[in-house]
N, C-alpha and C positions, 0 to 999 in steps of 0.2 A: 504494500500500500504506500503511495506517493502522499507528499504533503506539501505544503510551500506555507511560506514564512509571511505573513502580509507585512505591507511597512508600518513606522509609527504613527502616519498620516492616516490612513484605509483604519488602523486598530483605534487612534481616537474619536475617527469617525463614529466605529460601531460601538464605542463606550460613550458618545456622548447620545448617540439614539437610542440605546438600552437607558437612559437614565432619564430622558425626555419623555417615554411610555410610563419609566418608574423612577419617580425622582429619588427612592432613599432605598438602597439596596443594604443588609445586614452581616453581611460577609463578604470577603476575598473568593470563597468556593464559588457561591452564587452568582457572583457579579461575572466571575469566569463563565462557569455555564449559557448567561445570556448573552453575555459578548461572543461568544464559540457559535452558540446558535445564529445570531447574527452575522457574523463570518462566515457561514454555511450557505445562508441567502447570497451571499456575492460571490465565493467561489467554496465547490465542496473540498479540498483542498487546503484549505487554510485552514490555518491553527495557530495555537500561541501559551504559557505557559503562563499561572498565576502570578508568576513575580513579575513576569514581562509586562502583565493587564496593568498590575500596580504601579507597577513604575511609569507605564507610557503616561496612567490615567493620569496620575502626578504631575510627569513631566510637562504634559501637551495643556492642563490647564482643565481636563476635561472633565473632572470632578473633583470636591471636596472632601477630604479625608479625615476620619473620626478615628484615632487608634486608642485603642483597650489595652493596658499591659497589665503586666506582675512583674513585682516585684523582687529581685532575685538576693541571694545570699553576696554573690560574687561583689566586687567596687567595680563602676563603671571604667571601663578603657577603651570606648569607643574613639576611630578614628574616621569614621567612616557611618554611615546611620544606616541601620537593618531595617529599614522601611524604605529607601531610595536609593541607597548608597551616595549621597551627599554628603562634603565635609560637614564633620558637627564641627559648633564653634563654643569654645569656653566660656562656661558665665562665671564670672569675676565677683567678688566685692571686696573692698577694702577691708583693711584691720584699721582700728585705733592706732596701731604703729606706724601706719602709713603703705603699710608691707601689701601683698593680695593673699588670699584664698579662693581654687577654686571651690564650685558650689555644687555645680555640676554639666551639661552639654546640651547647645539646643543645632536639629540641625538646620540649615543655610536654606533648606527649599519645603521640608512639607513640616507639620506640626511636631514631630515627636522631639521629647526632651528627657532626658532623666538624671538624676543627681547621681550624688556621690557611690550609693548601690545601685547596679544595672537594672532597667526597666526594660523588660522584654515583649513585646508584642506578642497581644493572644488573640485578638481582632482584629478588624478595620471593617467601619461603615463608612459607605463612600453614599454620595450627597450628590446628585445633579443641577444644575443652574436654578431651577424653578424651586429649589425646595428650600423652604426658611424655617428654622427653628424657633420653635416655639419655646419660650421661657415659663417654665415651672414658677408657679407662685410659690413663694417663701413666708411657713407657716409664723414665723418668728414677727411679721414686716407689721405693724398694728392697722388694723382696717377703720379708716376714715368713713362716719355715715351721717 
């Protein structure tokens, strides 16, 4: 069985119209499956691999990314971000002495950040253009009447 590669253009293409039918998809699996199905309508042929969908979707702008992690034992020593592979960049703060501490890393292009213990990805919900989140009332906030 033959297969071909689509490029990153044709692949943002069919992640931005899977997310225009359904603006809030719940996983990485998922989101592959409707992307897969959708590359089947253009060529049967084409294929693509869930870290591939992630990253184009990232790259290309074509959807909004929500990640889920844990927590790990290990200290972070990320160079590089396990959700894009984008440099992470050091977040800083001053000491009283003048001197720095890191804190921990955020990376340069999609959302993810984790301090001093590594934060590992357990999810990602990705987000289409049309879909806006709705903010949860906050039971604590006093209600005005």
């Amino acid at each position: 069985m033959s297969y071909r590669i689509p490029t990153s253009e044709v692949l943002a293409e069919a992640i931005r119209d899977v997310l225009r039918r359904r603006p809030t998809v719940g996983s990485q699996r998922k989101l592959t499956e409707l992307v897969l199905r959708e590359l089947k309508g253009i060529d049967e042929d084409y294929t693509a691999s869930e870290e591939r969908i992630r990253k184009v979707a990232i790259d290309s702008g074509s959807a909004k990314i929500e990640i889920h992690c844990r927590e790990g034992e290990e200290r972070s020593r990320y160079t590089r971000c396990p959700v894009c592979g984008s440099k992470m960049n050091r977040i800083r703060n001053e000491t009283v002495f003048g001197g720095t501490v890191t804190l921990g890393y955020k990376c340069t292009k999609c959302p993810y950040w984790t301090g001093l213990k590594r934060r590992m990805p357990i999810r990602y919900v990705f987000y289409g253009d049309g879909y806006t989140k709705i903010v949860e009332y906050d039971k604590s906030d006093p209600i005005d009447h």
